[in-house]
mmCIF file as gemmi writes it, N, C-alpha and C atoms, coordinates in Angstrom:
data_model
loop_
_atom_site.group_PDB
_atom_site.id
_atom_site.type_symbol
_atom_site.label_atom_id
_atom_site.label_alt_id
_atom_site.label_comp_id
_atom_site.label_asym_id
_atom_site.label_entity_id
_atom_site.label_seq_id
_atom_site.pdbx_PDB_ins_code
_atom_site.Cartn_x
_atom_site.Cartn_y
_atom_site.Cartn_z
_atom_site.occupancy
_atom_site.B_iso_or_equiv
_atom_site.pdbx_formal_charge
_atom_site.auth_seq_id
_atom_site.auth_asym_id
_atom_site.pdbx_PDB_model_num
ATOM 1 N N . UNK Axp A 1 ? -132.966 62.408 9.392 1 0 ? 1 A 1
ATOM 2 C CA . UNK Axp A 1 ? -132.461 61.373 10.277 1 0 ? 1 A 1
ATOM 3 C C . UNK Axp A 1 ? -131.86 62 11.526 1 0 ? 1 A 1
ATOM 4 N N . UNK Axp A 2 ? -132.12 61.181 12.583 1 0 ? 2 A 1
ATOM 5 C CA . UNK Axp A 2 ? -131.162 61.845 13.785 1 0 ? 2 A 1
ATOM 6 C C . UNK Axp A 2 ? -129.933 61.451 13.849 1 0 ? 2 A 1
ATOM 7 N N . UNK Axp A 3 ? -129.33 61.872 14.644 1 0 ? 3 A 1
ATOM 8 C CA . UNK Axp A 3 ? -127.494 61.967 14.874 1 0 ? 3 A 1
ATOM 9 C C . UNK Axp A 3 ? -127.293 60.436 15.143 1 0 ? 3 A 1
ATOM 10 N N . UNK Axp A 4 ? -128.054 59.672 16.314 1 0 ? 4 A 1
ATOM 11 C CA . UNK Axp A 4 ? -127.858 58.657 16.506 1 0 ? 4 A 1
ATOM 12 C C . UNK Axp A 4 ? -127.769 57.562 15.643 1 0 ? 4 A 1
ATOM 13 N N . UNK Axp A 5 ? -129.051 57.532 14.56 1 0 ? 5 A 1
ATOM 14 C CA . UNK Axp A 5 ? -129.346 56.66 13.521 1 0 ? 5 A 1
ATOM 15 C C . UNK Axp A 5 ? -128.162 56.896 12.135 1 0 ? 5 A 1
ATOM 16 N N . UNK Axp A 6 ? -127.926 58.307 12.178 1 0 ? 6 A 1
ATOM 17 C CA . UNK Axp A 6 ? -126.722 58.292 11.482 1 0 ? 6 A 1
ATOM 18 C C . UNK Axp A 6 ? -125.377 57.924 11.609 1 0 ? 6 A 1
ATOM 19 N N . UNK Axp A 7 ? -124.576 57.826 12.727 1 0 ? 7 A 1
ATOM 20 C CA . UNK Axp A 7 ? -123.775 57.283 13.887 1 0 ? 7 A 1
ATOM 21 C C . UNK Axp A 7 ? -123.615 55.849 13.266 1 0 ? 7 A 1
ATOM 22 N N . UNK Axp A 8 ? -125.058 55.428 13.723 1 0 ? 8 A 1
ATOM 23 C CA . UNK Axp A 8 ? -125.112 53.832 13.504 1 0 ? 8 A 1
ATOM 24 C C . UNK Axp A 8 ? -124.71 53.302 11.569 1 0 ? 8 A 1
ATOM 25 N N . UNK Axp A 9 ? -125.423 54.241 11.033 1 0 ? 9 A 1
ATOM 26 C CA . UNK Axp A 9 ? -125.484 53.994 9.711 1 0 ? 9 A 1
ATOM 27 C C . UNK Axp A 9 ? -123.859 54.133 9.216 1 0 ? 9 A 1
ATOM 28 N N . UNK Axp A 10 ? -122.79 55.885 9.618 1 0 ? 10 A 1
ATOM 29 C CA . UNK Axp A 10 ? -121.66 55.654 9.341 1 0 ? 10 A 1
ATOM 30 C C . UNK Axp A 10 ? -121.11 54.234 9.661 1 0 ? 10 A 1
ATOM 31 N N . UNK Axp A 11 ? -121.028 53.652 11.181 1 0 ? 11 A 1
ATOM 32 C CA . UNK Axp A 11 ? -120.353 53.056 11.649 1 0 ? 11 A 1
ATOM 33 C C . UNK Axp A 11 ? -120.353 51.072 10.603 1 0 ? 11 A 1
ATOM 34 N N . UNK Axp A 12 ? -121.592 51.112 10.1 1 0 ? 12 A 1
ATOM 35 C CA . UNK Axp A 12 ? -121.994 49.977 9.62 1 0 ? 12 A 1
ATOM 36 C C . UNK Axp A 12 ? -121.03 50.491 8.028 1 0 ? 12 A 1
ATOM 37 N N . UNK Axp A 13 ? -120.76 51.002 7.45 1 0 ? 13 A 1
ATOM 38 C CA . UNK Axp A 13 ? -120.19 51.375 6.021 1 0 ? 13 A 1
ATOM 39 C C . UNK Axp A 13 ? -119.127 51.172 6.608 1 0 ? 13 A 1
ATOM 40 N N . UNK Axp A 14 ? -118.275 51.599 7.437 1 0 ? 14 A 1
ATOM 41 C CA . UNK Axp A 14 ? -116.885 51.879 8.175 1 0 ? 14 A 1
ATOM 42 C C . UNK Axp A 14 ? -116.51 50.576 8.265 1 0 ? 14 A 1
ATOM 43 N N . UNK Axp A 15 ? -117.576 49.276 8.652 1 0 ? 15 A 1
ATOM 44 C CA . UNK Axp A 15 ? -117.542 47.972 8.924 1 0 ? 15 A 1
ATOM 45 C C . UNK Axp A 15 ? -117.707 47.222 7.377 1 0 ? 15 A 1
ATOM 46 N N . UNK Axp A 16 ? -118.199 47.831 6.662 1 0 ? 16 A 1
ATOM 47 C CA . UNK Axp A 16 ? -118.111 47.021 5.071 1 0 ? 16 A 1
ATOM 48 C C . UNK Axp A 16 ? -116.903 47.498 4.419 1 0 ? 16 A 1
ATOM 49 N N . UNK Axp A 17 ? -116.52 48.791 4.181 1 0 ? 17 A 1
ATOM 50 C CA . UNK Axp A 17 ? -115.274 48.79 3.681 1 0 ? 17 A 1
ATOM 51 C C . UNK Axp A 17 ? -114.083 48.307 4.169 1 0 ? 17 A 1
ATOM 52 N N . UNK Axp A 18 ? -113.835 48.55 5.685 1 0 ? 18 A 1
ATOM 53 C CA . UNK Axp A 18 ? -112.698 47.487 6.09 1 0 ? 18 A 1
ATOM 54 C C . UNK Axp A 18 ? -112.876 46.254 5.708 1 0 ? 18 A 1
ATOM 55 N N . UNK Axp A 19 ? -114.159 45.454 5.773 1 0 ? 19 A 1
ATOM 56 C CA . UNK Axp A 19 ? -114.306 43.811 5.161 1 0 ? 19 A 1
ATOM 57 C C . UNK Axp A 19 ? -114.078 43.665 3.643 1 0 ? 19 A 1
ATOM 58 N N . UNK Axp A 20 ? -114.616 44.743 2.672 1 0 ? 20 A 1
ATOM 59 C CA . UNK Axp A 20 ? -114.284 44.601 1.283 1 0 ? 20 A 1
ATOM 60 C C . UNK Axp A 20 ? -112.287 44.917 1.125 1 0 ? 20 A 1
ATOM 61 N N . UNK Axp A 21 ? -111.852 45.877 2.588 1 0 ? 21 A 1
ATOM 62 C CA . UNK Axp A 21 ? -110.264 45.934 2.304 1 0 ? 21 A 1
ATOM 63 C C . UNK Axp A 21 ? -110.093 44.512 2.367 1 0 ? 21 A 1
ATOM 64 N N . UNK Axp A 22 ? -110.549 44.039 3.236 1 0 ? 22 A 1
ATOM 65 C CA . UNK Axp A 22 ? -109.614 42.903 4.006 1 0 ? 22 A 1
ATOM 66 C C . UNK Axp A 22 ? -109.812 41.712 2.758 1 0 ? 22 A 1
ATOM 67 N N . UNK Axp A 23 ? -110.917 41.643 2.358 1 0 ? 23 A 1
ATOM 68 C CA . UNK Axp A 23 ? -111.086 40.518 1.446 1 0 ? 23 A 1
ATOM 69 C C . UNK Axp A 23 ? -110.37 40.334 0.048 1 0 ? 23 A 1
ATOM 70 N N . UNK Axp A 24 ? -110.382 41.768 -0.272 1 0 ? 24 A 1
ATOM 71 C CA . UNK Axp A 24 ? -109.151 42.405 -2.036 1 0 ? 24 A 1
ATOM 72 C C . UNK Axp A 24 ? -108.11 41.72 -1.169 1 0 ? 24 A 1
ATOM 73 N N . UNK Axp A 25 ? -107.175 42.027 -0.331 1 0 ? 25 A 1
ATOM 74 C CA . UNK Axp A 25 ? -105.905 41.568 0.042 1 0 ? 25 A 1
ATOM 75 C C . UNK Axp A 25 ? -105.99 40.01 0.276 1 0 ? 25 A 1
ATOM 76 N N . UNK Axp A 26 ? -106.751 39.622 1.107 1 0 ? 26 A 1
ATOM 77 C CA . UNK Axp A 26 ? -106.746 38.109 0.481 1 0 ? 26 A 1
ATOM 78 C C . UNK Axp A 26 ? -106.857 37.269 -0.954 1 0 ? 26 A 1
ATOM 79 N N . UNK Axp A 27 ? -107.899 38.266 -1.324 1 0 ? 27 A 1
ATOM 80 C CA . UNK Axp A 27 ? -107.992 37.341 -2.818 1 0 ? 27 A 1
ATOM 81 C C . UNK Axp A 27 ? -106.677 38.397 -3.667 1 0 ? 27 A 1
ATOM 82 N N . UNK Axp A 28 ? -105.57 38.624 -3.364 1 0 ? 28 A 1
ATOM 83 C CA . UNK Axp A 28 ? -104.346 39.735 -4.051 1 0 ? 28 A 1
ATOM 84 C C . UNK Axp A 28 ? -103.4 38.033 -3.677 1 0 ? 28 A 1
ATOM 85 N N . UNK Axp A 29 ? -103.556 37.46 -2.511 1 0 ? 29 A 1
ATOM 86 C CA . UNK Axp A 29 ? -102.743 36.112 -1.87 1 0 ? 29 A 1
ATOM 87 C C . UNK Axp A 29 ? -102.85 35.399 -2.912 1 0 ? 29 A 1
ATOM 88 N N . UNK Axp A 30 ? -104.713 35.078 -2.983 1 0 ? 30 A 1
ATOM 89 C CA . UNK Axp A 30 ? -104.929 33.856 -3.564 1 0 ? 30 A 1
ATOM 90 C C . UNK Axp A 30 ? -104.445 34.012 -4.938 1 0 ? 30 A 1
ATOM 91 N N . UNK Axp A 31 ? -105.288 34.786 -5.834 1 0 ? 31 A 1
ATOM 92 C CA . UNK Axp A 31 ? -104.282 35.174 -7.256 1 0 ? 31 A 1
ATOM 93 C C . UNK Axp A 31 ? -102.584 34.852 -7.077 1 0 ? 31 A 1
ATOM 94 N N . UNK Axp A 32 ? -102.167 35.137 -6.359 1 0 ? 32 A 1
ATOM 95 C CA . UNK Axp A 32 ? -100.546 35.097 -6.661 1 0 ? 32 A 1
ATOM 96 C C . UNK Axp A 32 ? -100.25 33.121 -5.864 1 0 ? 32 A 1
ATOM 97 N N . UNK Axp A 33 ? -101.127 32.614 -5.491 1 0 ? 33 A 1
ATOM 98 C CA . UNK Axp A 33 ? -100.695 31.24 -5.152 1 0 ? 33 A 1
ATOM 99 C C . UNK Axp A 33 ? -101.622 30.568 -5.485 1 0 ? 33 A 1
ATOM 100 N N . UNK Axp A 34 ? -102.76 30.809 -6.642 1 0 ? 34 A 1
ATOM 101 C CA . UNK Axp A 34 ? -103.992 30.021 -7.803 1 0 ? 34 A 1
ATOM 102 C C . UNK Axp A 34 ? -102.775 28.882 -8.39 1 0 ? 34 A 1
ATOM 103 N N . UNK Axp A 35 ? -103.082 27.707 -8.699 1 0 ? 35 A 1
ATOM 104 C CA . UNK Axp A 35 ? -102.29 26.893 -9.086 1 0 ? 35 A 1
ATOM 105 C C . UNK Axp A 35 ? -102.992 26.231 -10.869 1 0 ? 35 A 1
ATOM 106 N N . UNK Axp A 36 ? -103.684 27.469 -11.146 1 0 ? 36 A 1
ATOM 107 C CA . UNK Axp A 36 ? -103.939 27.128 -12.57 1 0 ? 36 A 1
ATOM 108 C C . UNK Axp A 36 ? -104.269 28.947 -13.251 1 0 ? 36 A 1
ATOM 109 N N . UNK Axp A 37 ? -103.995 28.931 -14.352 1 0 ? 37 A 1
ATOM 110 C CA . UNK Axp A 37 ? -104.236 30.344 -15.388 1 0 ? 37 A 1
ATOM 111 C C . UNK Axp A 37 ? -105.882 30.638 -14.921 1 0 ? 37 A 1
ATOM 112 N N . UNK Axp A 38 ? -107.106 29.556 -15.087 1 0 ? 38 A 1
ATOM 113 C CA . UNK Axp A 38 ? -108.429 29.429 -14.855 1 0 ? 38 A 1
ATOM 114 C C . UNK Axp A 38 ? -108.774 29.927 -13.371 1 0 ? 38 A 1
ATOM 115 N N . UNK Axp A 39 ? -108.389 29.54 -12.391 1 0 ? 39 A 1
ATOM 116 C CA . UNK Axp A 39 ? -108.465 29.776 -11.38 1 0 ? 39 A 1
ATOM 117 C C . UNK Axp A 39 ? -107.915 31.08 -10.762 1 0 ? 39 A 1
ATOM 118 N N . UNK Axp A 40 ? -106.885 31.808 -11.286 1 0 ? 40 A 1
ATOM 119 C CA . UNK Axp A 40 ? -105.981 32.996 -11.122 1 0 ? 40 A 1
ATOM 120 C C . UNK Axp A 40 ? -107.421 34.049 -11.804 1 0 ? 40 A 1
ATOM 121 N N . UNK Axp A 41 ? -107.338 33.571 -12.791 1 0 ? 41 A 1
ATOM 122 C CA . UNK Axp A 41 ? -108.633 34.464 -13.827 1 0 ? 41 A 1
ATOM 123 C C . UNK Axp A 41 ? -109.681 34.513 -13.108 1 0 ? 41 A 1
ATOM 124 N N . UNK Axp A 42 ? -110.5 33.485 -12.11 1 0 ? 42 A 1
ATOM 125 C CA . UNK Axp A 42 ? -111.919 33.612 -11.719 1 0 ? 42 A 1
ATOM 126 C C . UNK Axp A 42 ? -111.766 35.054 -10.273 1 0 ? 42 A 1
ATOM 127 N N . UNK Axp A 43 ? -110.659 34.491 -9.61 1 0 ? 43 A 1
ATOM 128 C CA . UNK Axp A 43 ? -109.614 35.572 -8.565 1 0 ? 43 A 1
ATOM 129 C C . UNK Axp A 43 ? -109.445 36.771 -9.009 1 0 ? 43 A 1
ATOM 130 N N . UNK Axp A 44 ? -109.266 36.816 -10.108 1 0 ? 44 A 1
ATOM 131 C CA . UNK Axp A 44 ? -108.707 38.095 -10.505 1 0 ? 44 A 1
ATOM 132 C C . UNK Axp A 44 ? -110.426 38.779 -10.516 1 0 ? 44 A 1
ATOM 133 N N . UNK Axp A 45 ? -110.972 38.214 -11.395 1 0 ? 45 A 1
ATOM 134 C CA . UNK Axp A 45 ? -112.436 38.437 -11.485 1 0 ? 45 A 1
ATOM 135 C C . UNK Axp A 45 ? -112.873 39.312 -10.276 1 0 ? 45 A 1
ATOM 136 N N . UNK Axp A 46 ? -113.336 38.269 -9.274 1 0 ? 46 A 1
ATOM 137 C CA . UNK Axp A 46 ? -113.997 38.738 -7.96 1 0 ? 46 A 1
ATOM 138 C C . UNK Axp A 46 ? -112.828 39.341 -7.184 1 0 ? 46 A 1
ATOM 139 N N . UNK Axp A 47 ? -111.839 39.748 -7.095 1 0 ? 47 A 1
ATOM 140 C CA . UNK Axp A 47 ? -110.872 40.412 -6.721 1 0 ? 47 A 1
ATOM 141 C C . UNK Axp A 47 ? -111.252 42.049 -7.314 1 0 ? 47 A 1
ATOM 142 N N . UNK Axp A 48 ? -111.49 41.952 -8.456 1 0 ? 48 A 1
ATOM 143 C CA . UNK Axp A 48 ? -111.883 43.525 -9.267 1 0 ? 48 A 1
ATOM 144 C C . UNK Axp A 48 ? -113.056 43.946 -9.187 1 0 ? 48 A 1
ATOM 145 N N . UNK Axp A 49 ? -114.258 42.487 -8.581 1 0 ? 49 A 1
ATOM 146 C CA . UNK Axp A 49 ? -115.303 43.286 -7.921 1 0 ? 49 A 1
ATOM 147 C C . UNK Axp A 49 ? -115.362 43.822 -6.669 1 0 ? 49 A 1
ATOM 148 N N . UNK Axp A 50 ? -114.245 43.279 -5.643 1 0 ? 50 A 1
ATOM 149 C CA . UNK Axp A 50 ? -114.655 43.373 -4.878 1 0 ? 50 A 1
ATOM 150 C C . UNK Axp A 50 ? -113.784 44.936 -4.563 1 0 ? 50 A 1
ATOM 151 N N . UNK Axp A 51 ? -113.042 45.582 -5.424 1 0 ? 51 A 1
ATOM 152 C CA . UNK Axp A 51 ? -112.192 46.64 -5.337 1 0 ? 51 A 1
ATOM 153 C C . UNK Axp A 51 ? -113.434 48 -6.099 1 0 ? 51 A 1
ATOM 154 N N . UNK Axp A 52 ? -113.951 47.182 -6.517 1 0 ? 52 A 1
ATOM 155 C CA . UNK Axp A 52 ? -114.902 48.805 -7.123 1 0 ? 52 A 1
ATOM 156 C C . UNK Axp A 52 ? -115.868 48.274 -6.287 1 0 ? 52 A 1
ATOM 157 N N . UNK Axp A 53 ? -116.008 47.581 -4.933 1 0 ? 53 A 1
ATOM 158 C CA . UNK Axp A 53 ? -117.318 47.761 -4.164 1 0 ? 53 A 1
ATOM 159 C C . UNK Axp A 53 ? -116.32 48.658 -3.47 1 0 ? 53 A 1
ATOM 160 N N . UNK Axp A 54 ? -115.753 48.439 -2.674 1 0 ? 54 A 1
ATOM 161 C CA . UNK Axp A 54 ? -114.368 49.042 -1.889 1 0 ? 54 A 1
ATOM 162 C C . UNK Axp A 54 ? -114.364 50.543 -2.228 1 0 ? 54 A 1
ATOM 163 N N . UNK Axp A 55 ? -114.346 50.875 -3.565 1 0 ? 55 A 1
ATOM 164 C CA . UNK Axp A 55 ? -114.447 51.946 -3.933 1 0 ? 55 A 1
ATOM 165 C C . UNK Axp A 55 ? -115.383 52.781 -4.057 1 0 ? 55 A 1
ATOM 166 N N . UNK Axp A 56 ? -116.564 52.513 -4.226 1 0 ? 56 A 1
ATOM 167 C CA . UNK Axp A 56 ? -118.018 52.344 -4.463 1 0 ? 56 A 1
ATOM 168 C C . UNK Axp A 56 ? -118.352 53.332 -2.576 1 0 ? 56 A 1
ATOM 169 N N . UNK Axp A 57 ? -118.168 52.375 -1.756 1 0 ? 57 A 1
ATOM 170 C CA . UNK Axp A 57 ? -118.226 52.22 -0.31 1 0 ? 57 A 1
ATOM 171 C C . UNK Axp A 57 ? -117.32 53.877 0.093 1 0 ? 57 A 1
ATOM 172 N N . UNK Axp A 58 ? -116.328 54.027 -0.468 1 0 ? 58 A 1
ATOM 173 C CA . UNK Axp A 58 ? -115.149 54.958 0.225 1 0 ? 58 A 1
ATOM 174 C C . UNK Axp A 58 ? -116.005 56.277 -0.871 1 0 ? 58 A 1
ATOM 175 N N . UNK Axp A 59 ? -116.251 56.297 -1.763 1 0 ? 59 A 1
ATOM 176 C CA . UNK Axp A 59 ? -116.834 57.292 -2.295 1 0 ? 59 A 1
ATOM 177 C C . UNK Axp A 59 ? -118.249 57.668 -1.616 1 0 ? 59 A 1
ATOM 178 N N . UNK Axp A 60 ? -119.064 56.742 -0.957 1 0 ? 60 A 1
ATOM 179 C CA . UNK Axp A 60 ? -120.366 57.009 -0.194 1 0 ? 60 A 1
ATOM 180 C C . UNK Axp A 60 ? -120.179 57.755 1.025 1 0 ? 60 A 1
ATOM 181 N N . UNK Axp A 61 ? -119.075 57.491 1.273 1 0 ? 61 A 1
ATOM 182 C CA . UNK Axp A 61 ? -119.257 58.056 3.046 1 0 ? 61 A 1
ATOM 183 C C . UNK Axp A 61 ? -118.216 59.219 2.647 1 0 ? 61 A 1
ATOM 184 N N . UNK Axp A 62 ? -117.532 59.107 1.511 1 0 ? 62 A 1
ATOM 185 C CA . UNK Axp A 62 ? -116.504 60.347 1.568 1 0 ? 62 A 1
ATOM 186 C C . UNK Axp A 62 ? -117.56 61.893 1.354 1 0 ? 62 A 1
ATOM 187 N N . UNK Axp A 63 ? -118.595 61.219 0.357 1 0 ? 63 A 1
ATOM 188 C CA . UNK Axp A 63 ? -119.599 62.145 0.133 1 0 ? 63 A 1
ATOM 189 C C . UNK Axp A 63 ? -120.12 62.899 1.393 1 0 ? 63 A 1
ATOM 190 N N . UNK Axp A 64 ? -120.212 61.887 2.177 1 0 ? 64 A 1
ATOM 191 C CA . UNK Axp A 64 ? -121.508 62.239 3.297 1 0 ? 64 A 1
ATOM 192 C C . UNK Axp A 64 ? -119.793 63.053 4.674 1 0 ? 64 A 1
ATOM 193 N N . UNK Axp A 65 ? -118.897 63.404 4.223 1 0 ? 65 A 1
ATOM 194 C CA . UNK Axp A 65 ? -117.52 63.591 5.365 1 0 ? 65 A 1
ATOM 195 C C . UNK Axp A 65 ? -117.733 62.312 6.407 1 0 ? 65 A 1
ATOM 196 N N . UNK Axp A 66 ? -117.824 61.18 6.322 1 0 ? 66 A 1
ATOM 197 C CA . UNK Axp A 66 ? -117.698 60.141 6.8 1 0 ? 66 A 1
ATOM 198 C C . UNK Axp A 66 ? -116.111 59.697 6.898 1 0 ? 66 A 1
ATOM 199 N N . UNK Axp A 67 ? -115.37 60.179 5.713 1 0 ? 67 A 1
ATOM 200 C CA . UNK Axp A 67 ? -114.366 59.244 5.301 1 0 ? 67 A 1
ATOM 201 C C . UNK Axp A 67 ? -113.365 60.849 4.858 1 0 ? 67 A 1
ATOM 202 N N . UNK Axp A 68 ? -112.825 61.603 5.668 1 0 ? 68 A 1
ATOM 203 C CA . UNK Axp A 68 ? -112.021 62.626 5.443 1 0 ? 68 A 1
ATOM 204 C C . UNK Axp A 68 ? -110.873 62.162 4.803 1 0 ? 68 A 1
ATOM 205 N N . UNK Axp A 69 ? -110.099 63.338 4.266 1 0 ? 69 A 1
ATOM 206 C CA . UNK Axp A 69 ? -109.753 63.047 2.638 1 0 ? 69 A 1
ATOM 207 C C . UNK Axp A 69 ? -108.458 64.041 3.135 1 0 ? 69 A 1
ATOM 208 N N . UNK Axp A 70 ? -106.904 63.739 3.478 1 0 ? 70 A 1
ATOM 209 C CA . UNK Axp A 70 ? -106.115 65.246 3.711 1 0 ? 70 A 1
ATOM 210 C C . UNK Axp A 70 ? -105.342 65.231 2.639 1 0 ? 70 A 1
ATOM 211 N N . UNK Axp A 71 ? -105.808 66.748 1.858 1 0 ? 71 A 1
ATOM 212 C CA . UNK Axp A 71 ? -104.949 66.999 0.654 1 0 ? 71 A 1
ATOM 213 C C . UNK Axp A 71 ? -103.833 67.619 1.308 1 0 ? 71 A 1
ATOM 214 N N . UNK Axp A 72 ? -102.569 67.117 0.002 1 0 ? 72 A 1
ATOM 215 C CA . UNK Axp A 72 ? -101.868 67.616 0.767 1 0 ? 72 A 1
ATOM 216 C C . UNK Axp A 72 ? -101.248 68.79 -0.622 1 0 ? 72 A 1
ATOM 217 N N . UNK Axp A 73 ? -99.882 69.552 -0.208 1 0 ? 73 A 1
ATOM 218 C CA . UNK Axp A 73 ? -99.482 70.248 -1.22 1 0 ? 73 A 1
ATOM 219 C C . UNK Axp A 73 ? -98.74 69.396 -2.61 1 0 ? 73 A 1
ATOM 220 N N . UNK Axp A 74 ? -98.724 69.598 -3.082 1 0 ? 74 A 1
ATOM 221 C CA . UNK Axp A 74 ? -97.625 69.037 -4.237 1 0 ? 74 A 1
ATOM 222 C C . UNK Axp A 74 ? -96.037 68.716 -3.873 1 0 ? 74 A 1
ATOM 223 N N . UNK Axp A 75 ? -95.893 69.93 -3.336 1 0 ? 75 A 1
ATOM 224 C CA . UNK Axp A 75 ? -94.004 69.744 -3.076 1 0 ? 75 A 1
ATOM 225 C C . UNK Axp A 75 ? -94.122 68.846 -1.52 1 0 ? 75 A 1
ATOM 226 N N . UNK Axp A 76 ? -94.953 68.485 -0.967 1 0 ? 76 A 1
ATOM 227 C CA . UNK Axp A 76 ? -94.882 67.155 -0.445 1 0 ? 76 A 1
ATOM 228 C C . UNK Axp A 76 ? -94.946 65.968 -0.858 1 0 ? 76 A 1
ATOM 229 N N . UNK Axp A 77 ? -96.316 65.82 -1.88 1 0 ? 77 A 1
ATOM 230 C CA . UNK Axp A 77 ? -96.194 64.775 -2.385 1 0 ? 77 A 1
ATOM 231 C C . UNK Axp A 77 ? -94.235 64.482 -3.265 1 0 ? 77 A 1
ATOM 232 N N . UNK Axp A 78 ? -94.295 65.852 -4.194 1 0 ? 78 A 1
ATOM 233 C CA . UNK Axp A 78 ? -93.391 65.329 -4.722 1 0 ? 78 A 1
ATOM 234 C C . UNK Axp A 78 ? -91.676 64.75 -3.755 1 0 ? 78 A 1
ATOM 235 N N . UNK Axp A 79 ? -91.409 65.734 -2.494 1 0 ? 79 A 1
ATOM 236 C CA . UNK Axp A 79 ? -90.079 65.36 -1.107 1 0 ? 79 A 1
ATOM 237 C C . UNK Axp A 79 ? -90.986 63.604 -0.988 1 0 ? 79 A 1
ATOM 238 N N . UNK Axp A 80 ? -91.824 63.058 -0.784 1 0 ? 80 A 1
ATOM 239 C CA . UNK Axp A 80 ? -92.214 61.725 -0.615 1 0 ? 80 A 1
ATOM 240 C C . UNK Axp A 80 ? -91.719 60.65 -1.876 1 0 ? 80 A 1
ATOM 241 N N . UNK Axp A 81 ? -91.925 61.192 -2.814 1 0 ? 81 A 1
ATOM 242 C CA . UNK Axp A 81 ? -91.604 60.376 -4.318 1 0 ? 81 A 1
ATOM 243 C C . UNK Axp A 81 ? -90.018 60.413 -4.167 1 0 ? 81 A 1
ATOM 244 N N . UNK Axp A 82 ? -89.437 61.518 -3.912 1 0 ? 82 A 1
ATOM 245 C CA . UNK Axp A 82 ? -87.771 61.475 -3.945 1 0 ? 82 A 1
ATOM 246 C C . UNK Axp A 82 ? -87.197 60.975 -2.953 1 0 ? 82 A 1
ATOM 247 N N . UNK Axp A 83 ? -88.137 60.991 -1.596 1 0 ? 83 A 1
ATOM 248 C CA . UNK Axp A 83 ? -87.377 60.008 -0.6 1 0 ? 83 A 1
ATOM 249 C C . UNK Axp A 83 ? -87.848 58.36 -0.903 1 0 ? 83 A 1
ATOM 250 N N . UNK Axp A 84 ? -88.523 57.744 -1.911 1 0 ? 84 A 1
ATOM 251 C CA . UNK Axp A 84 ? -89.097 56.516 -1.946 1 0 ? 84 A 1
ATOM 252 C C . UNK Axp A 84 ? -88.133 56.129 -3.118 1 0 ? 84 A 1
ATOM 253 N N . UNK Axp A 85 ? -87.904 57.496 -4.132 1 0 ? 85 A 1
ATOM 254 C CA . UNK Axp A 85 ? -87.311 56.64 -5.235 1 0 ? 85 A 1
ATOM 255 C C . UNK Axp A 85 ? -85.914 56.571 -4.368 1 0 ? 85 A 1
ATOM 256 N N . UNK Axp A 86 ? -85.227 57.398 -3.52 1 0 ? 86 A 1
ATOM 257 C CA . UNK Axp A 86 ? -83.692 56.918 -2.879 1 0 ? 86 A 1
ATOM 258 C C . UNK Axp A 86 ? -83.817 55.601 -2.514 1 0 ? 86 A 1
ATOM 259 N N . UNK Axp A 87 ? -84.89 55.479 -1.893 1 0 ? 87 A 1
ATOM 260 C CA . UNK Axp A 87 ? -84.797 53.999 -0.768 1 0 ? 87 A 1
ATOM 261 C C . UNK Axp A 87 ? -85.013 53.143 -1.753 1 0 ? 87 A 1
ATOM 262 N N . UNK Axp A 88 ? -85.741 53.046 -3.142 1 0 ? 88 A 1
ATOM 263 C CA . UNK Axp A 88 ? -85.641 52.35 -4.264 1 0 ? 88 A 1
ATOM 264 C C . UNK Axp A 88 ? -84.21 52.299 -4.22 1 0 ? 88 A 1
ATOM 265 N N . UNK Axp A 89 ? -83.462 52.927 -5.118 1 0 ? 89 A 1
ATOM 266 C CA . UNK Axp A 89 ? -82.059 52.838 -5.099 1 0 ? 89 A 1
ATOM 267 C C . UNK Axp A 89 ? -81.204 51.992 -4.3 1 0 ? 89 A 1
ATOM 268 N N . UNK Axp A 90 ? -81.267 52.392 -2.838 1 0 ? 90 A 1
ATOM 269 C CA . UNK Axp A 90 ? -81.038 52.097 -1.974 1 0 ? 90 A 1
ATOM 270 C C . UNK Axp A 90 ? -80.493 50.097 -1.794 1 0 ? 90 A 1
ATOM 271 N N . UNK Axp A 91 ? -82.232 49.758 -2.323 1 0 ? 91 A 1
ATOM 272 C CA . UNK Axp A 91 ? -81.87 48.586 -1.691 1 0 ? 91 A 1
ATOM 273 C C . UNK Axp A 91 ? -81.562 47.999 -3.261 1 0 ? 91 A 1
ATOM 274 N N . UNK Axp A 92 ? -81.795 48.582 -4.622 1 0 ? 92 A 1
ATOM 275 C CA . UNK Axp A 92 ? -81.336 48.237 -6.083 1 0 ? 92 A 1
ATOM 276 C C . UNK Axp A 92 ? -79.141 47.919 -5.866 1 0 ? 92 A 1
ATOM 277 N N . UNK Axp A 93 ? -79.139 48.59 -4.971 1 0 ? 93 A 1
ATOM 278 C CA . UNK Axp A 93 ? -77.773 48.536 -4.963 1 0 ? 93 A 1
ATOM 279 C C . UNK Axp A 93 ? -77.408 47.697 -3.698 1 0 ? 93 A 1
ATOM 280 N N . UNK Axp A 94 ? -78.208 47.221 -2.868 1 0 ? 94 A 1
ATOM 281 C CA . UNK Axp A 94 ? -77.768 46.289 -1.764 1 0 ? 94 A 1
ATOM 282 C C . UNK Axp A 94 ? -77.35 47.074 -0.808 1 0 ? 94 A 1
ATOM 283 N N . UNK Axp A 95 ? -77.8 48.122 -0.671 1 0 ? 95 A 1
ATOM 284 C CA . UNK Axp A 95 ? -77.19 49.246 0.669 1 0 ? 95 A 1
ATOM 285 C C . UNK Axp A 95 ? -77.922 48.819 2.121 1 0 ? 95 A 1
């Protein structure tokens, strides 16, 4: 394939996974304001398909370096967890 046709091809995946984000977070709304158990359940349903297309999508282009990935070290992740669990705290106590 040439650069161009590939271009086009990233850019069209780039355009389905933002639409499969955008659509999980709506149907995340609808589930939490479904006004029956049946209806929450059909939501929940197509809500969990539409998160392993989402996923499906972010694993295709991550393959192809479409979708860069920054690892980071551990003792960052972990300074992030200890500044999230403070601000947990934080507002547990009304600060």
């Amino acid at each position: 394939m040439n650069n161009g046709l590939d271009m086009q091809i990233k850019n069209c995946f780039a355009c389905l996974l933002e639409m499969e984000k955008n659509m999980s977070n709506n149907y995340s709304i609808a589930m939490n304001e479904a006004s029956s158990d049946d209806l929450y359940e059909d939501f929940f349903d197509m809500f969990t398909n539409i998160k392993d297309m989402a996923r499906d999508i972010y694993y295709f282009m991550s393959e192809r370096g479409w979708y860069p990935t920054e690892f980071v070290k551990e003792e960052k992740v972990s300074q992030t967890l200890d500044e999230l669990s403070t601000k947990l705290e934080q507002l547990e106590k009304g600060e």
